[in-house]
C-alpha positions as CSV (number, residue, x, y, z in Angstrom):
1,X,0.0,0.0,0.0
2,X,1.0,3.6,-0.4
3,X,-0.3,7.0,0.6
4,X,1.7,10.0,-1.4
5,X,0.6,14.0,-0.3
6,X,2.0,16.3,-3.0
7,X,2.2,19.2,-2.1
8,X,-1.0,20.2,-0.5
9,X,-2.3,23.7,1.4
10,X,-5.3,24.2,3.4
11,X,-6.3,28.0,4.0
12,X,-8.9,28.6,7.1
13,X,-10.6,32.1,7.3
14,X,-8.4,33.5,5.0
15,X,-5.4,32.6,6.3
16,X,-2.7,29.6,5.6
17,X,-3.2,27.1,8.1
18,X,-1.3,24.0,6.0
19,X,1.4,24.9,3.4
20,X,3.0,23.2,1.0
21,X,2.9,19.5,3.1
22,X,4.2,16.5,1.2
23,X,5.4,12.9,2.2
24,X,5.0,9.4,1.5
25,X,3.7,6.3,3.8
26,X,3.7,2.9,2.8
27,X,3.3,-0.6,4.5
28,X,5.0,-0.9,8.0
29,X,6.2,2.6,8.1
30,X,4.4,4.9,10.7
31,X,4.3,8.7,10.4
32,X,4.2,11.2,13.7
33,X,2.3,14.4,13.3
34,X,3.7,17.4,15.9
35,X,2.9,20.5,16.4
36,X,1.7,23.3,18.8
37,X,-2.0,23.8,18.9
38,X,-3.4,25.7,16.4
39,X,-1.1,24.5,14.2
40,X,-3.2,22.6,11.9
41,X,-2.8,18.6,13.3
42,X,-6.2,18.1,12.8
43,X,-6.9,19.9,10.1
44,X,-4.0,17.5,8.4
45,X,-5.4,14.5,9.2
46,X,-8.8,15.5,8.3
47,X,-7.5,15.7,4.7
48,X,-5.8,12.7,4.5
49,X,-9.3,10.7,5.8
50,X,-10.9,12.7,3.2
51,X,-13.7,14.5,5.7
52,X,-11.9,17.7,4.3
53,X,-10.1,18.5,0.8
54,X,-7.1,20.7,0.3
55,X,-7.1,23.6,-1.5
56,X,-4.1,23.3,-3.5
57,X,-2.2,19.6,-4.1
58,X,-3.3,15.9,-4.1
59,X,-3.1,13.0,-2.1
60,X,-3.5,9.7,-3.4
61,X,-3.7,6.3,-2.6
62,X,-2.2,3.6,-4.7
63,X,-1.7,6.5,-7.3
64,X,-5.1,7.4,-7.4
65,X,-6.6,10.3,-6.2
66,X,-8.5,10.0,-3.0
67,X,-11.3,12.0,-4.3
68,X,-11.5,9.3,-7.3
69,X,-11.8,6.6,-5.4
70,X,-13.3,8.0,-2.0
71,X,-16.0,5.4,-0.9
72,X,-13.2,2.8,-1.3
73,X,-9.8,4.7,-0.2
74,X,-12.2,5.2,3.8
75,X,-12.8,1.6,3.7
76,X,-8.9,1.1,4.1
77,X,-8.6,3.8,6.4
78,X,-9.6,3.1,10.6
79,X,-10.2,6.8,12.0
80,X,-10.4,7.8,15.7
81,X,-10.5,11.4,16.5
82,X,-10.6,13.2,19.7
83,X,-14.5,12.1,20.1
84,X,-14.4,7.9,20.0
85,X,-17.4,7.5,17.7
86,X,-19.2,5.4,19.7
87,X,-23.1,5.1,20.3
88,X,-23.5,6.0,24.2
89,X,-26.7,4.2,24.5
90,X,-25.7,1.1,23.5
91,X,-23.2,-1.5,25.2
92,X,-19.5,-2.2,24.7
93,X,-20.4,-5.5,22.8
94,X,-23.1,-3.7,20.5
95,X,-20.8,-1.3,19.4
96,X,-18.4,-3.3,18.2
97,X,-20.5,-5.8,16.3
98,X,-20.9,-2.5,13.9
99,X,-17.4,-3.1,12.9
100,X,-17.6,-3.1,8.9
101,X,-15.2,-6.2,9.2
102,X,-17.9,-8.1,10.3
103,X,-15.8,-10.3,12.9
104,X,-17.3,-12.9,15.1
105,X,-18.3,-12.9,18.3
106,X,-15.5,-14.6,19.4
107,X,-13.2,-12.2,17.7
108,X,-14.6,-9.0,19.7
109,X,-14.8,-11.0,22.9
110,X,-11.4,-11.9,23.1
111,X,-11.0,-8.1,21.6
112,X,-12.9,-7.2,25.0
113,X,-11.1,-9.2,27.0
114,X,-7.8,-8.0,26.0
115,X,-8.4,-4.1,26.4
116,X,-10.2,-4.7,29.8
117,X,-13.7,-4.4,29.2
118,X,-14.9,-8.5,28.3
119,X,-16.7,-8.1,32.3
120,X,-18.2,-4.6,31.1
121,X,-19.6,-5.9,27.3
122,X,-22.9,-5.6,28.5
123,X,-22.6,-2.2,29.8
124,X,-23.8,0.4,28.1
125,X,-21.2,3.0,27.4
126,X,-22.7,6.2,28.5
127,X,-21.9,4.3,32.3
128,X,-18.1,4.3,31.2
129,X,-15.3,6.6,32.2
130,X,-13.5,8.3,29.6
131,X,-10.4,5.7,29.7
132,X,-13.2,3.0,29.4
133,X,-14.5,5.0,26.2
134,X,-10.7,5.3,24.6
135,X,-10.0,1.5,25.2
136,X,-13.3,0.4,23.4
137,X,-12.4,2.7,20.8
138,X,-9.0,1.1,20.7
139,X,-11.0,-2.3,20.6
140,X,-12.7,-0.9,17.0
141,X,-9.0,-0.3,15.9
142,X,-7.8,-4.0,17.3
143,X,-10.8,-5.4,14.9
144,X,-10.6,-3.3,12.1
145,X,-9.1,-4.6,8.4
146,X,-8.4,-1.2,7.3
147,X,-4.2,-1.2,6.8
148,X,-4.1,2.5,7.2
149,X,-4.9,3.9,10.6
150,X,-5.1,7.5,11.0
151,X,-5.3,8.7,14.5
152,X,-5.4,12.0,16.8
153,X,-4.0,12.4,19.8
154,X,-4.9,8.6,20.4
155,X,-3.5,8.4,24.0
156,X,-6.0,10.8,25.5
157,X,-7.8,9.7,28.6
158,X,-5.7,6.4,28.8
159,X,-3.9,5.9,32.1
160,X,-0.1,4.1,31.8
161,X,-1.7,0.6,31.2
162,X,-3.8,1.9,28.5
163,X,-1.0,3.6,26.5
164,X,1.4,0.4,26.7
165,X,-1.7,-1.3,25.0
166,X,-2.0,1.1,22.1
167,X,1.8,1.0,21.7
168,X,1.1,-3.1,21.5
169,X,-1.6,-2.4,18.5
170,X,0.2,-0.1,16.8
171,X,3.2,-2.6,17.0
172,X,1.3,-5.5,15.9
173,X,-0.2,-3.4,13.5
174,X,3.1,-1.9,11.7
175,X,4.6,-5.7,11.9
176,X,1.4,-6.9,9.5
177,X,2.4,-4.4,7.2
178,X,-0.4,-1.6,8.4
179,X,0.3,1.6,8.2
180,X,-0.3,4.4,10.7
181,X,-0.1,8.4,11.1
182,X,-0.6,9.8,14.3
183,X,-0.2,13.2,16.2
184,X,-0.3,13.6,19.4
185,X,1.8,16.0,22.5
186,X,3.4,13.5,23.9
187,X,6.1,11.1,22.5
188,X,5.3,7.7,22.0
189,X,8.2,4.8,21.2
190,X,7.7,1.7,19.4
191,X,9.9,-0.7,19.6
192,X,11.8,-1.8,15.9
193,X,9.5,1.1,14.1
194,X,11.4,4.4,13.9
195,X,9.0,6.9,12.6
196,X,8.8,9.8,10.0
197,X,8.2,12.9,11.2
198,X,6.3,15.6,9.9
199,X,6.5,18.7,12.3
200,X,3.8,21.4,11.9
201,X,4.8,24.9,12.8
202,X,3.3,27.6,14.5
203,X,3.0,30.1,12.2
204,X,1.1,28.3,10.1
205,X,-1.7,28.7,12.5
């Protein structure tokens, strides 16, 4: 797989927020978004998901243009923002079993069990704490097919335990030739996987 950015600029409110970005990401490499706030981290990865197009340059998948090929470049793409996308009224194990990759029940229990929540899957998740939320939103990711993750600040609300586990996904997930961007404040190591960088200055916010 491949994901190349030529180029691309993004103005908000009349001024330059992205300018001029380019890189390339393909399987088992790992790209790390930084930046001060207001620096346009967000606003990046929004493009690249396609939720938002840039206003000069491309960014393709495979050689194609996202924008060509949309409906099928976000089916290889797993997204988790600073919200966790999940449906507050219903429980741990409903949400999940709206994974597109249709896994078995098996598959998201054991998926349960391993980010802490298999005792909670009947819960509903407006009863869980904001670490609870993040880890069942790290369960969506566990299940997922998509070989490209893209993910915001993706340790927020997780306490120590909780971060070693997304550095264990993202591992696994890099060594089955996934790809991942992230951004996020604070550094994150994985082990055998040195990452790009792609640091986002102030100014441009």
């Amino acid at each position: 797989m491949s994901l190349t950015v030529q180029s691309i600029s993004y103005d908000y409110n009349e001024h330059s927020l992205l300018t001029n970005i380019s890189f390339e990401l393909g399987a088992g490499q790992w790209l790390f978004v930084k930046g001060a706030n207001g620096s346009g981290k967000t606003t990046l990865l929004k493009l690249l998901t396609g939720f938002k197009s840039p206003h000069q340059g491309q960014i393709l998948w495979q050689g194609t243009p996202i924008q060509q090929q949309l409906s099928h470049y976000q089916q290889k793409i797993a997204w988790l923002g600073h919200t966790n996308g999940l449906k507050a009224e219903l429980t741990a194990l409903e949400n999940l079993r709206f994974n597109p990759a249709m896994q078995s029940t098996a598959s998201i229990q054991n998926t349960l069990k391993r980010v802490g929540l298999k005792a909670q899957q009947h819960h509903r998740v407006s009863t869980f704490s904001a670490g609870m939320k993040r880890r069942l939103a790290l369960a969506r990711l566990c299940l997922s097919a998509a070989p490209l993750w893209i993910l915001d600040e993706p340790q927020t609300a997780l306490d120590q335990a909780g971060t070693q586990l997304l550095v264990e996904l993202l591992t696994e997930h890099l060594q089955q030739q996934g790809s991942v961007i992230l951004s996020s404040h604070l550094p994150l190591k994985l082990v055998g996987f040195e990452p790009h960088y792609l640091e986002l200055s102030e100014c441009e916010g």
